[in-house]
N, C-alpha and C positions, 0 to 999 in steps of 0.2 A: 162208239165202236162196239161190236159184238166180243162177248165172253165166253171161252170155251169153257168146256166143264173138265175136269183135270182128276185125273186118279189121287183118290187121298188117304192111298197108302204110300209112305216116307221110302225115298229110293238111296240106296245108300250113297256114303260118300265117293267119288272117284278119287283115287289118289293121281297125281299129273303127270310120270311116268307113263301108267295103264290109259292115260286119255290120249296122250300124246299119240298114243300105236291107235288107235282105233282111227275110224270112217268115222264124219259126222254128217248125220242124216235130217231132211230136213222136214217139217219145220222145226227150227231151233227152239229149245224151252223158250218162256216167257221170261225168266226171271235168273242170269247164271252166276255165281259167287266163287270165283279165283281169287281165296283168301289163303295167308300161308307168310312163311318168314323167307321164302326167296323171292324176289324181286324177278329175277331170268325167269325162273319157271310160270311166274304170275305171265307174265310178257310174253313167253313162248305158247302159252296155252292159248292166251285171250287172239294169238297172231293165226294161231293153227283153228280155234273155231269160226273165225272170222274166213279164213280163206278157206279153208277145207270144207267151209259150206258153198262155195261160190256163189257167197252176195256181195254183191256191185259195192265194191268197196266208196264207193262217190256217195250212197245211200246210208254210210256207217257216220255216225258223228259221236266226236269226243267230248268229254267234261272233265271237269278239274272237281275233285270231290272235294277239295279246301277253299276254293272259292264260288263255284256255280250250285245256283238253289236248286231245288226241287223241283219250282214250280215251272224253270225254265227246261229242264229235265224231260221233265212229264209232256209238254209240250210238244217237245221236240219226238215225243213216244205216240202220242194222242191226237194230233193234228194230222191229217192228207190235206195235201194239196191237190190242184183239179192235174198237176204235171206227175203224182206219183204215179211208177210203173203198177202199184197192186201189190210189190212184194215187201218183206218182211221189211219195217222198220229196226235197226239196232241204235243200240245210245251204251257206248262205256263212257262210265265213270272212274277215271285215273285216281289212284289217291284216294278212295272213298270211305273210309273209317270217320272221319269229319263229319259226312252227307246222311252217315247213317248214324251219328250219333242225334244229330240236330234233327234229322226228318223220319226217323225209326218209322213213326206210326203210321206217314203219308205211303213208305216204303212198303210196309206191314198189310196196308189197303190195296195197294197195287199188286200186289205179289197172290193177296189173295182173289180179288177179280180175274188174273188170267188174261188179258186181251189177248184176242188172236193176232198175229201177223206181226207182235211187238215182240223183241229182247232187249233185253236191260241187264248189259252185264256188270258188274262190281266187280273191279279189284281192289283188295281188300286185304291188310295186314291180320287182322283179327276178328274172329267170329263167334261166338262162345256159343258152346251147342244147347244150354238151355235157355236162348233167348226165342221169342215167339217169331223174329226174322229167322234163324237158323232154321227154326221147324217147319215155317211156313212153304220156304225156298226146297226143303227136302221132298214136299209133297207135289210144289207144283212147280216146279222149275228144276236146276240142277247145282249140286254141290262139288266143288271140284278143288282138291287140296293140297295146294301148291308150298309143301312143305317136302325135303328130302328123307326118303324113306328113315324112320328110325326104329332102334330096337326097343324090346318093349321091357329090359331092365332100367333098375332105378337111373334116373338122370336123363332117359333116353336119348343115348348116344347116336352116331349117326349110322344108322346100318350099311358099313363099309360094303359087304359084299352084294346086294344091292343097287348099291350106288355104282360100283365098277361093271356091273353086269346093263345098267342104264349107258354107260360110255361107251359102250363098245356097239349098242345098237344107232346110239346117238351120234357116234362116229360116222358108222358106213351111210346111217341114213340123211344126213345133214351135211358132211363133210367130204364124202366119198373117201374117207380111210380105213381101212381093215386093220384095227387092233388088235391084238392077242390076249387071253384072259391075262397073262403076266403083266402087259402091259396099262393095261385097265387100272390095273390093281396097284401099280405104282404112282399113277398118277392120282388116284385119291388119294395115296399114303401122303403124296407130297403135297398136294390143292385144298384137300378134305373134301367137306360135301357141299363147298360151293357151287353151285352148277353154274354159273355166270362164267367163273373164272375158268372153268373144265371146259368149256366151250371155246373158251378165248386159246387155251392151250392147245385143242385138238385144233385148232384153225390155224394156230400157228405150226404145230406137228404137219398138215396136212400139203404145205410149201416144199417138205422135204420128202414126200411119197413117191413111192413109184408108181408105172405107170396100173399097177393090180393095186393100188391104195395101200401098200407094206411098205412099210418104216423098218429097220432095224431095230434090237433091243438097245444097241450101245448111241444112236443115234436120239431115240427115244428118252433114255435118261441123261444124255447131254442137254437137251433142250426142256424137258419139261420142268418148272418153277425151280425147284432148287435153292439155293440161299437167297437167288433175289424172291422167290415167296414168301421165306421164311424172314426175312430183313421186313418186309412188307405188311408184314404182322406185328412185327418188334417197335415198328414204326408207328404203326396205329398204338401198341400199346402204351408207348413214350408219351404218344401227345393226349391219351384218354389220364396218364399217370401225373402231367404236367410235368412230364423231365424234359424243356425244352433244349438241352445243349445233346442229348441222347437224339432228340426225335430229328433236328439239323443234322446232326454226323450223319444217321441212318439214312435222310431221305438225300446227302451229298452224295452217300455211296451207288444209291438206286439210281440218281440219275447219271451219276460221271459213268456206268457201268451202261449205259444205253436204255436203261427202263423208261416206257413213254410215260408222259405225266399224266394223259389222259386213263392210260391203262391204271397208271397206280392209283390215278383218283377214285376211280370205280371200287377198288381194294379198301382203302381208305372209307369211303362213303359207306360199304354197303355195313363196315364195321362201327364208326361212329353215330350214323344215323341212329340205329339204336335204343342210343344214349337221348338224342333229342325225339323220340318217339313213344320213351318211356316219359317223360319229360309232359307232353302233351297228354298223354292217356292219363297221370295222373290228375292235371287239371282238368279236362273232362268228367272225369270223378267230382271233385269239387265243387265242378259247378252243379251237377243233381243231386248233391249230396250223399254220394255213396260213394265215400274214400274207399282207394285200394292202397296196398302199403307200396313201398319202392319195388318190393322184390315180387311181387305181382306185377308190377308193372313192365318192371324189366322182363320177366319169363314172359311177358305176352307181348313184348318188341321182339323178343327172336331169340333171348338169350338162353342157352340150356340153362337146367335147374343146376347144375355141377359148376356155373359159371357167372351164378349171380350172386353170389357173395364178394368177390372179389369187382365184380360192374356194380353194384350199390355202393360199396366203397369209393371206385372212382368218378359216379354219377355225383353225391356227396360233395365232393372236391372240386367237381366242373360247377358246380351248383346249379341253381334253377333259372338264373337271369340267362344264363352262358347258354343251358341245356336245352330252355325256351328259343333259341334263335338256333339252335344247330342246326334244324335242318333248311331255313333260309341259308345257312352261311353255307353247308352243302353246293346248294344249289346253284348261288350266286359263281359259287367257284370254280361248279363245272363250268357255268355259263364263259366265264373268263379266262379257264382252258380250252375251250371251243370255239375263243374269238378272242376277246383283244389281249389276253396273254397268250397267244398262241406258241411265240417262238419260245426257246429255250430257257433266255434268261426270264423273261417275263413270267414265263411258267413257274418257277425255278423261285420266284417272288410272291408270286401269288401262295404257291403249297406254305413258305414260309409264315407269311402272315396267314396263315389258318390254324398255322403251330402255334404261334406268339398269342393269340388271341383266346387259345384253351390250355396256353401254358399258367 
Protein backbone atom coordinates (compact mmCIF):
# COMPACT_ATOMS: atom_id res chain seq x y z
CA UNK A 1 0.00 0.00 0.00
CA UNK A 2 1.28 3.47 -0.62
CA UNK A 3 2.67 5.85 2.15
CA UNK A 4 1.96 9.34 2.49
CA UNK A 5 4.54 11.59 3.69
CA UNK A 6 3.17 13.42 6.94
CA UNK A 7 4.30 16.72 8.62
CA UNK A 8 6.79 16.13 11.41
CA UNK A 9 6.17 18.76 13.23
CA UNK A 10 4.05 17.49 16.73
CA UNK A 11 0.34 18.86 16.59
CA UNK A 12 -0.77 19.38 19.95
CA UNK A 13 -3.07 17.44 22.12
CA UNK A 14 -6.88 18.02 21.59
CA UNK A 15 -8.56 17.84 24.90
CA UNK A 16 -12.46 15.98 24.05
CA UNK A 17 -14.54 18.67 25.07
CA UNK A 18 -12.81 21.15 22.16
CA UNK A 19 -13.03 17.77 19.70
CA UNK A 20 -16.46 17.11 20.41
CA UNK A 21 -17.56 20.88 19.07
CA UNK A 22 -15.44 20.67 15.98
CA UNK A 23 -16.23 19.26 12.12
CA UNK A 24 -14.21 16.29 11.21
CA UNK A 25 -12.71 16.48 7.91
CA UNK A 26 -11.56 13.98 5.78
CA UNK A 27 -9.09 12.15 5.28
CA UNK A 28 -8.95 10.87 8.91
CA UNK A 29 -5.32 10.80 10.51
CA UNK A 30 -3.73 7.53 10.15
CA UNK A 31 -3.05 6.70 13.56
CA UNK A 32 -5.81 8.33 16.45
CA UNK A 33 -5.22 7.84 20.38
CA UNK A 34 -8.54 8.49 22.77
CA UNK A 35 -6.71 7.90 25.81
CA UNK A 36 -7.95 9.30 29.28
CA UNK A 37 -9.61 8.05 32.73
CA UNK A 38 -13.27 8.57 31.45
CA UNK A 39 -14.57 5.70 29.71
CA UNK A 40 -18.12 8.12 28.19
CA UNK A 41 -15.78 10.62 26.77
CA UNK A 42 -13.31 7.85 25.22
CA UNK A 43 -16.73 6.39 23.65
CA UNK A 44 -18.30 9.57 22.71
CA UNK A 45 -15.27 10.79 20.77
CA UNK A 46 -14.33 7.59 19.12
CA UNK A 47 -18.65 7.61 18.12
CA UNK A 48 -18.50 11.33 17.01
CA UNK A 49 -15.18 10.61 14.71
CA UNK A 50 -16.39 7.73 13.32
CA UNK A 51 -19.83 9.29 12.25
CA UNK A 52 -19.01 12.74 11.79
CA UNK A 53 -16.72 11.58 9.08
CA UNK A 54 -19.41 9.72 7.19
CA UNK A 55 -17.70 6.50 6.75
CA UNK A 56 -19.85 3.58 5.95
CA UNK A 57 -20.04 2.37 9.22
CA UNK A 58 -20.28 -1.60 7.77
CA UNK A 59 -16.41 -0.66 6.65
CA UNK A 60 -15.47 0.23 10.44
CA UNK A 61 -14.29 -2.98 12.29
CA UNK A 62 -13.62 -3.61 16.00
CA UNK A 63 -10.96 -5.42 18.18
CA UNK A 64 -10.71 -6.17 21.73
CA UNK A 65 -7.05 -4.95 22.74
CA UNK A 66 -6.95 -7.73 25.53
CA UNK A 67 -7.51 -10.44 23.40
CA UNK A 68 -6.94 -9.72 19.45
CA UNK A 69 -3.16 -9.68 18.11
CA UNK A 70 -1.60 -7.26 16.13
CA UNK A 71 -1.10 -9.20 13.27
CA UNK A 72 -4.87 -9.78 12.91
CA UNK A 73 -5.14 -5.93 13.44
CA UNK A 74 -2.88 -5.07 10.79
CA UNK A 75 -4.52 -7.22 8.42
CA UNK A 76 -7.65 -6.17 8.70
CA UNK A 77 -5.72 -2.18 7.95
CA UNK A 78 -3.41 -3.67 5.11
CA UNK A 79 -5.55 -5.98 3.02
CA UNK A 80 -8.26 -4.73 0.04
CA UNK A 81 -10.30 -6.80 -1.21
CA UNK A 82 -11.19 -6.91 -5.06
CA UNK A 83 -15.28 -5.75 -3.28
CA UNK A 84 -13.66 -2.60 -1.39
CA UNK A 85 -15.41 0.59 -2.20
CA UNK A 86 -11.63 2.61 -2.42
CA UNK A 87 -12.39 4.28 0.95
CA UNK A 88 -10.72 4.79 4.12
CA UNK A 89 -10.23 1.53 6.04
CA UNK A 90 -10.84 2.07 10.07
CA UNK A 91 -10.01 -0.66 12.75
CA UNK A 92 -10.60 0.44 16.74
CA UNK A 93 -9.04 -1.15 19.18
CA UNK A 94 -11.49 -1.31 22.56
CA UNK A 95 -9.37 -1.93 25.51
CA UNK A 96 -6.18 -1.35 24.04
CA UNK A 97 -3.47 -0.63 26.75
CA UNK A 98 -2.73 -4.53 26.65
CA UNK A 99 -2.13 -4.35 22.54
CA UNK A 100 0.09 -1.72 22.98
CA UNK A 101 1.97 -2.98 25.71
CA UNK A 102 2.73 -6.40 23.88
CA UNK A 103 3.03 -4.82 20.15
CA UNK A 104 4.46 -1.13 21.10
CA UNK A 105 7.14 -1.54 18.42
CA UNK A 106 4.80 -3.27 15.46
CA UNK A 107 2.60 -0.25 16.66
CA UNK A 108 5.51 2.33 16.64
CA UNK A 109 6.29 0.93 12.71
CA UNK A 110 2.88 1.54 11.58
CA UNK A 111 2.34 4.77 12.98
CA UNK A 112 5.46 5.81 11.34
CA UNK A 113 4.94 4.44 7.69
CA UNK A 114 1.52 6.41 7.47
CA UNK A 115 -0.56 4.28 4.97
CA UNK A 116 -2.94 6.18 3.25
CA UNK A 117 -6.71 5.40 3.21
CA UNK A 118 -5.86 3.53 6.83
CA UNK A 119 -7.09 4.72 10.68
CA UNK A 120 -6.27 2.85 13.44
CA UNK A 121 -7.75 4.20 16.34
CA UNK A 122 -6.88 3.29 20.08
CA UNK A 123 -8.83 3.68 23.04
CA UNK A 124 -6.78 3.75 25.56
CA UNK A 125 -6.64 4.33 29.39
CA UNK A 126 -2.97 5.44 29.60
CA UNK A 127 -0.43 7.11 27.37
CA UNK A 128 2.61 8.51 28.84
CA UNK A 129 3.88 11.41 26.82
CA UNK A 130 7.62 10.50 26.83
CA UNK A 131 7.05 7.20 25.21
CA UNK A 132 8.29 7.12 21.36
CA UNK A 133 4.28 5.92 20.55
CA UNK A 134 3.09 9.08 22.23
CA UNK A 135 5.39 11.28 20.00
CA UNK A 136 5.31 9.23 17.03
CA UNK A 137 1.08 9.62 16.94
CA UNK A 138 1.60 13.47 17.68
CA UNK A 139 3.40 13.92 14.38
CA UNK A 140 1.59 11.75 12.22
CA UNK A 141 -1.70 11.12 13.41
CA UNK A 142 -3.86 12.62 16.29
CA UNK A 143 -3.93 12.88 20.00
CA UNK A 144 -6.99 13.35 21.66
CA UNK A 145 -7.59 13.46 25.66
CA UNK A 146 -10.30 12.00 26.94
CA UNK A 147 -9.74 13.21 30.57
CA UNK A 148 -12.31 15.93 32.28
CA UNK A 149 -10.90 19.28 32.30
CA UNK A 150 -8.60 19.69 35.41
CA UNK A 151 -7.07 22.59 37.32
CA UNK A 152 -3.60 22.97 37.20
CA UNK A 153 -3.23 23.24 41.25
CA UNK A 154 -1.50 20.59 43.33
CA UNK A 155 -3.73 17.29 43.00
CA UNK A 156 -5.44 18.44 39.88
CA UNK A 157 -8.79 18.63 40.88
CA UNK A 158 -11.59 18.55 38.63
CA UNK A 159 -12.16 22.03 36.98
CA UNK A 160 -15.67 22.43 38.11
CA UNK A 161 -16.32 25.52 36.09
CA UNK A 162 -15.33 23.94 32.98
CA UNK A 163 -16.97 20.98 33.41
CA UNK A 164 -20.63 22.91 34.02
CA UNK A 165 -19.92 25.25 31.05
CA UNK A 166 -19.36 21.44 28.87
CA UNK A 167 -23.14 20.48 30.35
CA UNK A 168 -25.03 23.05 29.29
CA UNK A 169 -23.57 22.79 25.51
CA UNK A 170 -23.68 18.95 25.94
CA UNK A 171 -27.25 19.48 27.02
CA UNK A 172 -28.81 21.47 24.17
CA UNK A 173 -26.66 19.63 21.73
CA UNK A 174 -27.33 16.06 22.51
CA UNK A 175 -30.42 16.13 24.61
CA UNK A 176 -32.40 19.12 23.35
CA UNK A 177 -32.45 20.68 27.04
CA UNK A 178 -31.69 24.28 27.60
CA UNK A 179 -29.87 24.55 31.09
CA UNK A 180 -29.03 27.61 32.94
CA UNK A 181 -25.51 28.32 34.10
CA UNK A 182 -27.14 27.75 37.92
CA UNK A 183 -28.23 24.70 36.87
CA UNK A 184 -25.12 23.28 35.19
CA UNK A 185 -23.38 24.19 38.13
CA UNK A 186 -25.44 22.09 40.39
CA UNK A 187 -25.28 19.27 38.82
CA UNK A 188 -21.54 18.87 38.94
CA UNK A 189 -21.67 19.89 42.61
CA UNK A 190 -23.82 16.93 42.95
CA UNK A 191 -22.43 14.01 39.93
CA UNK A 192 -18.79 15.63 40.03
CA UNK A 193 -16.88 15.24 36.85
CA UNK A 194 -18.16 12.04 35.76
CA UNK A 195 -19.37 12.66 32.24
CA UNK A 196 -21.11 9.20 31.94
CA UNK A 197 -23.22 9.71 34.82
CA UNK A 198 -23.94 13.85 33.77
CA UNK A 199 -25.17 12.40 30.62
CA UNK A 200 -27.32 9.82 32.27
CA UNK A 201 -28.84 12.64 34.50
CA UNK A 202 -29.44 15.24 31.61
CA UNK A 203 -31.32 12.37 29.74
CA UNK A 204 -33.16 11.69 32.51
CA UNK A 205 -33.86 15.81 33.34
CA UNK A 206 -34.76 15.99 29.61
CA UNK A 207 -38.25 13.61 30.14
CA UNK A 208 -39.41 16.48 32.28
CA UNK A 209 -38.66 19.70 29.58
CA UNK A 210 -40.76 21.78 28.16
CA UNK A 211 -41.72 22.04 25.00
CA UNK A 212 -38.30 25.33 24.56
CA UNK A 213 -36.11 22.48 26.46
CA UNK A 214 -36.51 24.54 30.11
CA UNK A 215 -36.70 22.65 33.22
CA UNK A 216 -37.51 24.58 36.32
CA UNK A 217 -34.82 25.16 39.14
CA UNK A 218 -37.07 23.43 41.85
CA UNK A 219 -37.71 20.53 39.28
CA UNK A 220 -33.98 20.26 38.45
CA UNK A 221 -32.76 19.83 42.04
CA UNK A 222 -35.68 17.32 42.80
CA UNK A 223 -34.46 14.89 40.24
CA UNK A 224 -30.80 15.32 39.83
CA UNK A 225 -28.61 12.57 41.83
CA UNK A 226 -29.00 13.49 45.30
CA UNK A 227 -28.56 10.99 48.25
CA UNK A 228 -29.25 8.12 45.84
CA UNK A 229 -25.58 9.57 44.07
CA UNK A 230 -24.18 10.19 47.08
CA UNK A 231 -25.44 6.45 48.72
CA UNK A 232 -23.83 5.23 45.39
CA UNK A 233 -20.45 6.36 46.35
CA UNK A 234 -20.72 5.10 50.00
CA UNK A 235 -21.55 1.99 48.30
CA UNK A 236 -18.69 1.59 46.12
CA UNK A 237 -16.59 2.76 49.11
CA UNK A 238 -18.01 -0.11 51.59
CA UNK A 239 -17.16 -2.80 49.18
CA UNK A 240 -13.49 -1.31 48.01
CA UNK A 241 -13.28 -1.00 52.32
CA UNK A 242 -14.56 -4.70 52.71
CA UNK A 243 -17.54 -3.41 55.17
CA UNK A 244 -19.74 -6.04 53.64
CA UNK A 245 -23.05 -5.46 56.13
CA UNK A 246 -22.49 -1.37 55.32
CA UNK A 247 -22.13 -2.05 51.37
CA UNK A 248 -25.86 -4.75 51.80
CA UNK A 249 -27.73 -1.86 53.80
CA UNK A 250 -26.57 0.76 51.09
CA UNK A 251 -27.11 -1.08 48.09
CA UNK A 252 -30.95 -2.43 49.83
CA UNK A 253 -31.56 1.27 50.17
CA UNK A 254 -30.57 2.11 46.31
CA UNK A 255 -32.58 -0.40 45.04
CA UNK A 256 -35.97 -0.64 47.39
CA UNK A 257 -35.85 3.43 46.45
CA UNK A 258 -36.17 2.51 42.50
CA UNK A 259 -32.46 2.78 41.52
CA UNK A 260 -31.89 0.57 38.17
CA UNK A 261 -29.20 -2.04 38.87
CA UNK A 262 -28.02 -1.61 35.54
CA UNK A 263 -27.57 2.19 36.25
CA UNK A 264 -25.78 1.72 39.48
CA UNK A 265 -23.55 -0.92 38.05
CA UNK A 266 -22.08 1.62 35.66
CA UNK A 267 -21.41 3.71 39.04
CA UNK A 268 -19.97 1.00 40.72
CA UNK A 269 -17.84 -0.21 37.72
CA UNK A 270 -16.43 2.92 36.54
CA UNK A 271 -15.25 3.29 40.48
CA UNK A 272 -13.88 -0.31 41.05
CA UNK A 273 -12.29 -0.97 37.89
CA UNK A 274 -9.72 1.17 38.81
CA UNK A 275 -8.66 -0.95 41.39
CA UNK A 276 -8.23 -3.98 38.99
CA UNK A 277 -6.56 -1.70 36.40
CA UNK A 278 -3.99 -0.72 38.71
CA UNK A 279 -3.76 -4.27 39.43
CA UNK A 280 -2.78 -5.22 35.69
CA UNK A 281 -0.51 -2.24 35.09
CA UNK A 282 1.37 -3.11 37.82
CA UNK A 283 2.12 -6.77 36.54
CA UNK A 284 2.74 -5.45 33.15
CA UNK A 285 5.59 -3.77 34.82
CA UNK A 286 6.98 -6.89 36.07
CA UNK A 287 6.97 -8.72 33.38
CA UNK A 288 9.64 -6.13 31.39
CA UNK A 289 11.01 -5.43 34.39
CA UNK A 290 10.40 -2.07 35.15
CA UNK A 291 8.35 -2.08 38.37
CA UNK A 292 6.11 0.92 39.18
CA UNK A 293 5.10 1.21 42.95
CA UNK A 294 1.05 0.98 43.81
CA UNK A 295 0.73 4.58 43.90
CA UNK A 296 1.78 5.07 40.33
CA UNK A 297 -0.10 2.80 39.39
CA UNK A 298 -3.13 3.80 40.86
CA UNK A 299 -2.66 7.75 39.53
CA UNK A 300 -2.30 6.20 36.09
CA UNK A 301 -5.96 3.95 36.55
CA UNK A 302 -7.63 7.32 37.12
CA UNK A 303 -7.22 8.00 40.61
CA UNK A 304 -6.43 11.85 41.55
CA UNK A 305 -3.01 12.15 43.45
CA UNK A 306 -5.35 13.72 46.57
CA UNK A 307 -6.92 10.13 46.56
CA UNK A 308 -4.31 7.46 46.30
CA UNK A 309 -3.29 7.17 49.59
CA UNK A 310 -6.42 6.09 50.87
CA UNK A 311 -7.03 3.54 47.20
CA UNK A 312 -3.50 1.96 48.00
CA UNK A 313 -4.63 1.17 51.24
CA UNK A 314 -7.72 -0.36 50.13
CA UNK A 315 -6.07 -2.04 46.95
CA UNK A 316 -3.60 -3.70 49.80
CA UNK A 317 -6.82 -5.27 51.46
CA UNK A 318 -8.47 -6.49 48.12
CA UNK A 319 -5.22 -7.83 47.37
CA UNK A 320 -3.72 -8.88 44.23
CA UNK A 321 -5.39 -12.39 43.53
CA UNK A 322 -8.98 -10.55 44.14
CA UNK A 323 -7.72 -7.12 42.17
CA UNK A 324 -6.17 -9.49 39.23
CA UNK A 325 -9.83 -10.77 38.29
CA UNK A 326 -11.82 -7.41 39.10
CA UNK A 327 -12.28 -6.54 36.10
CA UNK A 328 -13.40 -10.02 34.67
CA UNK A 329 -15.78 -10.00 37.61
CA UNK A 330 -16.95 -6.45 36.27
CA UNK A 331 -17.69 -7.62 33.34
CA UNK A 332 -19.24 -10.90 33.79
CA UNK A 333 -21.67 -8.91 36.02
CA UNK A 334 -22.85 -6.40 33.70
CA UNK A 335 -23.12 -9.34 31.28
CA UNK A 336 -25.63 -10.98 33.97
CA UNK A 337 -27.51 -7.56 34.53
CA UNK A 338 -28.15 -7.49 30.86
CA UNK A 339 -29.48 -11.04 30.63
CA UNK A 340 -29.95 -13.74 32.86
CA UNK A 341 -30.18 -11.64 36.07
CA UNK A 342 -32.32 -9.22 34.53
CA UNK A 343 -35.25 -9.14 36.91
CA UNK A 344 -35.20 -7.63 40.25
CA UNK A 345 -34.46 -10.31 42.46
CA UNK A 346 -31.84 -11.81 40.43
CA UNK A 347 -30.18 -8.44 40.00
CA UNK A 348 -30.52 -7.81 43.48
CA UNK A 349 -28.21 -11.29 43.84
CA UNK A 350 -25.95 -10.93 41.50
CA UNK A 351 -24.64 -6.87 42.95
CA UNK A 352 -24.63 -9.03 46.36
CA UNK A 353 -22.27 -11.61 45.40
CA UNK A 354 -19.89 -8.98 43.86
CA UNK A 355 -20.02 -7.61 47.57
CA UNK A 356 -19.30 -10.96 49.25
CA UNK A 357 -16.58 -11.67 47.04
CA UNK A 358 -14.43 -8.35 47.75
CA UNK A 359 -15.68 -8.33 51.23
Amino acid sequence: MAVKAAAEKPTPVVAAFEFLESKIALPLPTVVACFGTDDFLRRTVIHHLTDASGIDPETIRSFDGETDAWRDIHDELATRSLFDDGGTKVAIVRGADKLVTKSRDQLERWTEQSVVDTCLILEIQTLAANTSLYKLISKKGKLIKCTPPQKSSWGNPPDEKAIAKWVISWASGKHSVSLTEKQSVLIVDRIGGVCGLIDCEIAKLALFADSNGKIPDKRVSELVGGWRTQTAWELSDAIADGQVAVAIQQLDKLLTAGQNAVGLMAQLSWSLRRYGLAAKLIEQSERVDSRITLAVALERAGFNRFDVAKAETRLKRIGRPRAREMLTWLVDLELQLKGSHSNDQRARLALESMIMKLG
